[in-house]
C-alpha positions in Angstrom: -19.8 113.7 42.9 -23.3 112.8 41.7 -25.1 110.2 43.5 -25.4 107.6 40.6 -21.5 107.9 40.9 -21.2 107.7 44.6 -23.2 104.6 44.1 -21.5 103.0 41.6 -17.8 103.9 41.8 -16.9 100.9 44.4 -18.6 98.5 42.0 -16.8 100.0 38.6 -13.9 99.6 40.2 -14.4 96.2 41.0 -15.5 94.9 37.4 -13.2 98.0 35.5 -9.6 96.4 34.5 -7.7 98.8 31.3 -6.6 96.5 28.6 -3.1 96.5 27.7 -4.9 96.0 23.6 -7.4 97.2 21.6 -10.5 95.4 23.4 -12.2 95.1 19.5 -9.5 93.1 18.0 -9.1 90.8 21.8 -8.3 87.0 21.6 -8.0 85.7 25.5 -7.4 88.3 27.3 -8.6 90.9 29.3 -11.5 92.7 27.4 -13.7 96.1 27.5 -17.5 96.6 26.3 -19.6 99.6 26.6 -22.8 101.2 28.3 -24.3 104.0 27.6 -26.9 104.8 30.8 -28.0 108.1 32.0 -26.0 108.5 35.0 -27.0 111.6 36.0 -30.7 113.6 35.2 -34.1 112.7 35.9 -33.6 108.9 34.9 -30.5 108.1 36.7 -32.4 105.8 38.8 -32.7 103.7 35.5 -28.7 104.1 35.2 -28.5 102.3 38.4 -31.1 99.5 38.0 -29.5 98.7 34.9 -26.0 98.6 35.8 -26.6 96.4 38.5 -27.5 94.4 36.3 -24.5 94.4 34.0 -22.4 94.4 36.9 -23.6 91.2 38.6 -23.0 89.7 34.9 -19.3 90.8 34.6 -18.3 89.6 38.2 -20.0 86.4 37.1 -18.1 85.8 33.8 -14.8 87.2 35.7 -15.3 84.2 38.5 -15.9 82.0 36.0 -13.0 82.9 33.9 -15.4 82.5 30.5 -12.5 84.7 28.7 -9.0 83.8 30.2 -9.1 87.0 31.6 -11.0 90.2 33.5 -13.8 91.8 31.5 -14.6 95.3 32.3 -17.8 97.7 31.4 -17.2 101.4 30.7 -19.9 103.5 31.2 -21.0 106.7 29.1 -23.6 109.2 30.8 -26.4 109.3 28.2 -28.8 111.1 30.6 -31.3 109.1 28.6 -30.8 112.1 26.4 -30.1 111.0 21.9 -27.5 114.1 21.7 -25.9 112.7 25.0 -26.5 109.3 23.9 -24.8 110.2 20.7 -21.2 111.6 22.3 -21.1 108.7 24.1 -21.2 106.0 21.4 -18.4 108.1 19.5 -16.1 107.7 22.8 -17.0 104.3 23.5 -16.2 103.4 19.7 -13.4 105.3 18.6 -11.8 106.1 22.0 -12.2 102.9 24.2 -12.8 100.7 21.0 -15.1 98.3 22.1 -17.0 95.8 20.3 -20.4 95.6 22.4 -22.1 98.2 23.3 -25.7 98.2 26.5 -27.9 100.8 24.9 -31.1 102.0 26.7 -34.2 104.1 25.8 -36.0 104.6 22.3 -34.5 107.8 21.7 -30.9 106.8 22.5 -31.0 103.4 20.7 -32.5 105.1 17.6 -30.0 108.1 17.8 -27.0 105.5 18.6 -27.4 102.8 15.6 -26.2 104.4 12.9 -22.7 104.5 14.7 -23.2 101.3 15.3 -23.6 99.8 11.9 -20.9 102.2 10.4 -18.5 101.0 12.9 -20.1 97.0 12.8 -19.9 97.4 17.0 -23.4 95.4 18.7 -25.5 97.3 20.3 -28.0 95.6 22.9 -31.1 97.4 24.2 -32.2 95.9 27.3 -34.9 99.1 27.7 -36.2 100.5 25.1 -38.9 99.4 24.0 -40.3 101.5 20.7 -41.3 98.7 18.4 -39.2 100.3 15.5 -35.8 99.3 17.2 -36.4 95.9 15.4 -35.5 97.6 12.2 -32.1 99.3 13.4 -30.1 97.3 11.6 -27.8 93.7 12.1 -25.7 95.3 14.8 -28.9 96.9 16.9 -30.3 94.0 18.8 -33.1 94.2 21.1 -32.9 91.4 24.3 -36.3 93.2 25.5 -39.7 92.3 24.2 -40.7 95.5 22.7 -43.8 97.8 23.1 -46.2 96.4 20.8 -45.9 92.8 22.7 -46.7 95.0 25.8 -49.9 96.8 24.4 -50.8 93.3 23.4 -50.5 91.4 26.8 -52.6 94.2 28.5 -55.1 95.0 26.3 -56.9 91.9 26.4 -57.0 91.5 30.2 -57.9 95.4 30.6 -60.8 94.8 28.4 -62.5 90.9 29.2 -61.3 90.4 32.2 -61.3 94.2 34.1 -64.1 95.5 31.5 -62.3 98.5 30.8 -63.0 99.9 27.6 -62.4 103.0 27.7 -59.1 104.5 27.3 -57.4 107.5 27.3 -53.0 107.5 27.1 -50.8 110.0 28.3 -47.4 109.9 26.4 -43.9 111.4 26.2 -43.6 113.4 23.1 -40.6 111.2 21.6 -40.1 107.9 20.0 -41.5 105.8 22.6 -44.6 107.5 23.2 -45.3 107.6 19.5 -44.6 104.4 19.2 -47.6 103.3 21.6 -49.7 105.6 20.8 -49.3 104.0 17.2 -49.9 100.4 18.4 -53.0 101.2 20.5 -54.5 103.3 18.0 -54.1 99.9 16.0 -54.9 97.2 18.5 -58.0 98.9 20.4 -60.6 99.0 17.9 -60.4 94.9 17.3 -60.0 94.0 21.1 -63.6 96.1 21.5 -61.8 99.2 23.5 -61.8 102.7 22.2 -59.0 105.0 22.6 -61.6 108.2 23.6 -57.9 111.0 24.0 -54.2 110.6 23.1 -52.7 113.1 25.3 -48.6 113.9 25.0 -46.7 116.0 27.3 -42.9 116.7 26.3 -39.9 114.6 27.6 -39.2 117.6 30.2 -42.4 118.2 31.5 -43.4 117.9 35.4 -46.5 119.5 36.2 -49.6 118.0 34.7 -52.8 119.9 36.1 -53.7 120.9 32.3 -53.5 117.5 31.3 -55.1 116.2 34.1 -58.1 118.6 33.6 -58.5 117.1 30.0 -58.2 113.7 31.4 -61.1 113.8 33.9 -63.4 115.2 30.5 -62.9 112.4 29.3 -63.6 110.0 31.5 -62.1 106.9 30.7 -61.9 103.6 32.3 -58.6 103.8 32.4 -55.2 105.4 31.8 -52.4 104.3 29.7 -49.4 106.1 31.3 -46.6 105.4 28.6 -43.8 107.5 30.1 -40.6 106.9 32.3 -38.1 108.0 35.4 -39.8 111.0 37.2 -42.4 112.0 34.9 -44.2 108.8 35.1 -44.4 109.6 39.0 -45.6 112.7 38.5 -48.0 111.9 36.5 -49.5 109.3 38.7 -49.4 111.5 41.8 -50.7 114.6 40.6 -53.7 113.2 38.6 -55.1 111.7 42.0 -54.0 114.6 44.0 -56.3 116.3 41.2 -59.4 114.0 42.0 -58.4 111.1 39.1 -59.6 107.6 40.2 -59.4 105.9 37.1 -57.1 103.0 36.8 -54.0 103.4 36.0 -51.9 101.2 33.2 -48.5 101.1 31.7 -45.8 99.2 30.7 -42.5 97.3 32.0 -40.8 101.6 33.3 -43.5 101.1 36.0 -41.5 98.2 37.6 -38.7 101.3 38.6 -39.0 101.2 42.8 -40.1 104.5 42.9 -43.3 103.6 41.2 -44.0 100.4 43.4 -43.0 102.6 46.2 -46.0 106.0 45.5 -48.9 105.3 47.7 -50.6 106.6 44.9 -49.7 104.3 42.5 -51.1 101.4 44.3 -53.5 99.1 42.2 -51.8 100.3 38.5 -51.4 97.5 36.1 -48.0 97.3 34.1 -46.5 94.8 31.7 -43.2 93.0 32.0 -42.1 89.8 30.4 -42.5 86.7 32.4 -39.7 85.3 34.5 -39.9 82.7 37.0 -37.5 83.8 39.6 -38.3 80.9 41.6 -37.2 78.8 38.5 -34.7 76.2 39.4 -32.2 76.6 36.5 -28.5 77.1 37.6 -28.2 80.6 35.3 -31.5 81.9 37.3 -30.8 80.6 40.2 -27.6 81.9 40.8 -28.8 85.2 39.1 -31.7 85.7 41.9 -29.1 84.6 44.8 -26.6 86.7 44.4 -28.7 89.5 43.4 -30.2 89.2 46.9 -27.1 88.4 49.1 -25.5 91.7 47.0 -28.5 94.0 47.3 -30.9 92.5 49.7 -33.6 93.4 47.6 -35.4 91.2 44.4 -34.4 91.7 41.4 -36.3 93.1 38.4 -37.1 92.4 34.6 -34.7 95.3 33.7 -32.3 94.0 35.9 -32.4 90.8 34.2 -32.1 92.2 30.8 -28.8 93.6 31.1 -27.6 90.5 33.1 -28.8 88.7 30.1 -26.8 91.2 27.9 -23.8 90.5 29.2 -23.9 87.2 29.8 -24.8 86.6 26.0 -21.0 88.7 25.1 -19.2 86.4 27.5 -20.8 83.3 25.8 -20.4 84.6 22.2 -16.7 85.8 23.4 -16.0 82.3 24.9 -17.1 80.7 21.4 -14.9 82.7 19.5 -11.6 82.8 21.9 -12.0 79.1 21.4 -12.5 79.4 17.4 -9.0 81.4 17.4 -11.3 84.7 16.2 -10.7 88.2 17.3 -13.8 89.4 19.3 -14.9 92.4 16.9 -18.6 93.0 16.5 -18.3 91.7 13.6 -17.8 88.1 14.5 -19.8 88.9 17.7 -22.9 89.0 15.3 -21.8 86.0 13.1 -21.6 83.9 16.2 -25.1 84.9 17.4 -26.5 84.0 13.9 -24.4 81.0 14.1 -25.8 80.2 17.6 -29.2 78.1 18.5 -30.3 80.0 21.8 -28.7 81.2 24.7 -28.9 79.8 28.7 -29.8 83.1 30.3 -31.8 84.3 32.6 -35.2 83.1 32.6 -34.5 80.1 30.5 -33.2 79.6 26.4 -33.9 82.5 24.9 -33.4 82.5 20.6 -33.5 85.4 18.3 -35.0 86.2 15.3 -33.7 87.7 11.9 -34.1 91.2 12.9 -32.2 90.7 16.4 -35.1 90.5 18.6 -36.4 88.5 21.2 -39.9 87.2 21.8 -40.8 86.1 25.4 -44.2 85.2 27.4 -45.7 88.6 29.2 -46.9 89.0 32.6 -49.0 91.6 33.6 -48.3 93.1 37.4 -50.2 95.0 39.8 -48.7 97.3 42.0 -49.3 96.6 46.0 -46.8 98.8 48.3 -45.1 94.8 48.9 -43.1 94.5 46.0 -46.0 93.5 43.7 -48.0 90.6 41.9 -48.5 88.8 39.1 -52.3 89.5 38.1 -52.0 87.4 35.1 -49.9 86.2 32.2 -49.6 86.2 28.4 -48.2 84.3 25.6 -49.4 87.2 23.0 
């Protein structure tokens, strides 16, 4: 058994009830919905980050008894992989039948919403963060701020306030990494920075001496990691076991313990949007409390996400069990249109049009303590 499943089975079990009817046509009831998160491969750790997340949520809605009965989450192993990604959103839609579906990373969420518009089942990305999954469609929504509100939180402090001009980014090879490599090739020249190399490695790679040879000729003020999982950490320990001093900057995948946890990592600056877990409203508070009784640990951004992303099926399901509707993704969406905001975590959150969310930024610096807010953004 892999370790993402020995970590995870007790607490599937716990939330994971079979319904005795199709969960995309449920009234009250006992009800499914879907995840597809790499379980297994060099990201699993994102697998279990985000399903604590979604797990917290369910035994939350379950307690509460939102839906007159148990809701359950059935997982897919994506292994962050869109092929992977791509099996399990056929499963999860035309085997298990659910209407609501947790999607993660650009590549997936991409590969996934086509499938999800045919079949009019939600999809929610609480990870991703390519700035192009705001135009996946009315099913594909996004309860993430994406990459380009990211590159625009840090850019401005990197530049007036650390006087860092000088930038060079090291990307994945895939959706994501073009995607910010897109956006700072855009937002650097009018901030007064200057992207001096655009460096990308592919999805797979692990060993970065090349790159890091090309990366100290050209000696930037800093270094725009935009990766994730594995690589990330690679990347960051082998350019300073390489002689690399420069600062190092990235986006919300550096809040992953492994990152906080590198020795070598220590000062990087990463984006994440701004949540006051100290805040004193009853959906935060009792989000950050049990989170900490459960896992003795705080909880993170991504975490909240896919709290939030369940949380926002229970209260959409709630609104239509009372209407008398089925709970199909169909009326899932109509509801959400139909619906102001949402209590979740971290306040009322609304969404626009497309199905995305905007929220304030914070920009973090890594300490070996858990972290700190350096400053935060409204961009």
């Amino acid at each position: 058994m892999s370790k993402w499943n020995k970590a995870w089975t007790a607490g599937i079990m716990a939330c994971a009830l079979t319904m005795s009817a199709a969960p995309g046509l449920a009234h009250a009831g006992d009800m499914s919905i879907g995840a597809l998160f790499p379980m297994s491969g060099p990201n699993a750790s994102y697998g279990d980050i985000f399903g604590s997340g979604a797990n917290l949520a369910a035994e939350h809605i379950n307690a509460d008894q939102m839906l007159g009965g148990k809701l359950s989450i059935q997982y897919e192993d994506s292994q962050a992989l869109p092929q992977q990604g791509v099996i399990g959103m056929n499963k999860l839609v035309n085997v298990e039948k659910v209407p609501y579906v947790l999607s993660a990373f650009t590549g997936v969420s991409k590969a996934i919403s086509t499938i999800a518009g045919r079949s009019k089942t939600v999809a929610v990305n609480g990870g991703g963060v390519g700035p192009d999954l705001a135009e996946l469609g009315p099913y594909f929504w996004n309860i993430i701020p994406l990459a380009n509100y990211e590159v625009r939180a840090i850019i401005p402090y990197l530049i007036n306030e650390r006087k860092l001009k000088n930038f060079v980014l090291v990307y994945v090879d895939d959706p994501l990494g073009q995607a910010i490599r897109k956006e700072m090739e855009s937002v650097l020249p009018g901030a007064g920075g200057k992207l001096v190399e655009a460096l990308s490695v592919p999805a797979t790679a692990q060993q970065f001496g090349g790159i890091a040879a090309r990366v100290r000729a050209a000696n930037p003020d800093v270094i725009y990691v935009a990766s994730y999982g594995s690589q990330q950490s690679q990347i960051v320990k082998q350019f300073r076991d390489n002689g690399i001093k420069q600062q190092f900057a990235s986006y919300t995948a550096f809040s992953i313990p492994e990152i906080n946890a590198l020795p070598e990592a220590a000062g990087s600056l990463y984006t994440s949007q701004n949540i006051d877990w100290n805040s004193q409203d009853p959906v935060t508070r009792r989000f950050v409390d049990d989170y900490r009784k459960k896992y003795n640990k705080m909880p993170t951004a991504y975490i909240a996400n896919y709290y939030n992303a369940v949380r926002m099926f229970g209260l959409l399901a709630q609104q239509l069990i009372k209407k008398g509707l089925p709970v199909t993704g169909e009326n899932l969406l109509k509801q959400r249109i139909e619906s102001a905001s949402f209590d979740l975590v971290g306040g009322k959150v609304s969404f626009a049009a497309n199905g995305t969310v905007t929220m304030p930024m914070q920009i973090n610096e890594i300490d070996g303590k858990g972290g700190k807010v350096v400053s935060t953004s409204t961009r």
